[in-house]
C-alpha positions in Angstrom: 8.7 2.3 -11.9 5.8 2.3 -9.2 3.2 -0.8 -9.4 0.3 -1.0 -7.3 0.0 -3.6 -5.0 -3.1 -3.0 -3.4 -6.4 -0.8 -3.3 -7.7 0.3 0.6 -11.2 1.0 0.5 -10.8 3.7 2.8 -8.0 6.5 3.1 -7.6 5.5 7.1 -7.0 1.7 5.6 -4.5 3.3 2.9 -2.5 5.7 5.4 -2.4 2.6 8.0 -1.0 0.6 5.6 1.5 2.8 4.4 2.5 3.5 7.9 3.1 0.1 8.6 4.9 -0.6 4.8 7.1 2.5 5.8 8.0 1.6 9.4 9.3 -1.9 7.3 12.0 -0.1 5.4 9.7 0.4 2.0 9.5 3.3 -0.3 5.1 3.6 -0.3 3.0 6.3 -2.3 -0.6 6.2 -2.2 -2.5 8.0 -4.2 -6.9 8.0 -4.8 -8.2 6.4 -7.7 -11.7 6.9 -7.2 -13.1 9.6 -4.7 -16.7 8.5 -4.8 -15.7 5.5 -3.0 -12.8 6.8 -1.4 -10.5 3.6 -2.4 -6.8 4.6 -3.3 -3.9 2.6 -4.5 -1.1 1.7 -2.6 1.9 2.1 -4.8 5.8 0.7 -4.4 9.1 0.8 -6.3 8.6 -2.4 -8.6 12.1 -4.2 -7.5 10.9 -4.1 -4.0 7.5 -6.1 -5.2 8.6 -9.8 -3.7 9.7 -8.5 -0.3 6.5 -5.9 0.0 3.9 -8.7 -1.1 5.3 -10.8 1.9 5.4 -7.6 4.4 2.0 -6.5 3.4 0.4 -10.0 3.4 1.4 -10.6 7.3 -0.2 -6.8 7.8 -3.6 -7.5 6.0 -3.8 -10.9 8.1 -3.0 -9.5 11.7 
């Protein structure tokens, strides 16, 4: 099961992010949720959601 643990306003954000998740050992998808505004969920692999919050916190504050 995939849960979303955050929405990039931009697909540069979103690909950046995934990147970064993905370079940290972490199954990412992302996927669009609203092309007028270009935002787009970043998804994971719920049993992973602890470690990724934690990774993905230190990436939105650097």
């Amino acid at each position: 099961m995939w849960t979303v643990i955050y929405i990039a306003p931009t697909a540069k954000i979103a690909e950046s992010i995934k990147r970064r998740l993905t370079e940290e050992g972490f199954l990412v998808q992302t996927r669009p949720i609203n092309m007028s505004k270009q935002q787009y969920e970043i998804l994971v692999p719920s049993g992973e959601l602890d470690e990724v919050q934690e990774v993905l916190t230190s990436i939105l504050h650097s």
